[in-house]
C-alpha positions in Angstrom: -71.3 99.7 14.0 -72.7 97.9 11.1 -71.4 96.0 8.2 -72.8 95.7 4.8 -72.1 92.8 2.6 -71.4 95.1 -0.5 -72.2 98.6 -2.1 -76.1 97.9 -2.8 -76.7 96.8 0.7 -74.9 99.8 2.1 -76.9 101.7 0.3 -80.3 100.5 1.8 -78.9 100.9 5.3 -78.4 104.5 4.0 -81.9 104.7 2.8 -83.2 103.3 6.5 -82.1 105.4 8.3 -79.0 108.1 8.7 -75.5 106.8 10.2 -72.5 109.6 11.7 -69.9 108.3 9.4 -70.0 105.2 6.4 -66.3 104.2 5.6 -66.6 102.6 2.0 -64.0 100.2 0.3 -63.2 101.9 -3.1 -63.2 98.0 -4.4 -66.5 97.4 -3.6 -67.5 95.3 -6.5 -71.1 95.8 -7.0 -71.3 99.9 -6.4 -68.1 101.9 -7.5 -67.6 104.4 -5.6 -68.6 107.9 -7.5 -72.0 105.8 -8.5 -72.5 105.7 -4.3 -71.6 109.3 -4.5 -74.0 110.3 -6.7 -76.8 107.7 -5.4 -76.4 109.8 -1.6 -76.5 113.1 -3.3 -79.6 112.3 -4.7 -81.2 111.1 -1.7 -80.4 114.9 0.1 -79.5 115.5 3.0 -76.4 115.1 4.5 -74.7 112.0 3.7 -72.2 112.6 1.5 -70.7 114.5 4.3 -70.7 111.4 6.3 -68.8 109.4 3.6 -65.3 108.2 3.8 -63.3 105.7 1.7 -61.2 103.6 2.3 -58.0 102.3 -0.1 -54.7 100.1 0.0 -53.0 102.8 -2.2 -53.8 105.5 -4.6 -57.1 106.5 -5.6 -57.6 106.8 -9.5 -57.4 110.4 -11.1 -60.8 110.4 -11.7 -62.1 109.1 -7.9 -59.8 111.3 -6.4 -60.4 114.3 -8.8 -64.5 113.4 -7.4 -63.5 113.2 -3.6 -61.4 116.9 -3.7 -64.4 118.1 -5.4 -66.8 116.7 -2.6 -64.7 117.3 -0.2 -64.4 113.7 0.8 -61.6 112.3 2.9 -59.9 109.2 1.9 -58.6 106.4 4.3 -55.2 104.3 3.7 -55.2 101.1 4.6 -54.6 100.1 7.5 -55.8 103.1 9.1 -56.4 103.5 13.1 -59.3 104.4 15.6 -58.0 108.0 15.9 -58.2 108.5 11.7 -61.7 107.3 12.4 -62.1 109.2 15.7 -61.1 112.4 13.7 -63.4 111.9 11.2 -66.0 111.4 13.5 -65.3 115.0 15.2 -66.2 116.6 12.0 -69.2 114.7 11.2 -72.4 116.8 10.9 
């Protein structure tokens, strides 16, 4: 397990090296979300498919409209170790 201390520094732990799944706050202040998105689609490979996020509550239209799309799953908050555990089965 490994932390980030916002969106920018997750996103050079991305760049270092891969990870089986990233679970990303959706109010991550200095990366929003779709701009993370599109950040690991341009760097190949799989990661995208490795993405989840996390949310007290409704996603917006538009994030949510980007994650069907994707195909990535979305976490309510709280969530528990088998949400994570099942996300981790279908990891590439």
């Amino acid at each position: 397990v490994q932390t980030a201390d916002g969106g920018i520094a997750a996103l050079a732990a991305l760049e270092d090296r891969p990870f089986d799944l990233v679970l990303y706050d959706v109010t991550t202040r200095d990366l929003a979300p779709a701009d993370l998105v599109r950040r690991l689609e341009g760097m190949g490979g799989d990661a995208v498919r490795r993405l989840a996020l996390t949310a007290a509550g409704a996603l917006p239209p538009e994030l949510a409209r980007l994650c069907a799309e994707r195909g990535i799953p979305c976490l309510d908050k709280p969530f528990d170790a088998g949400e994570v555990d099942a996300l981790l089965s279908r990891a590439p």
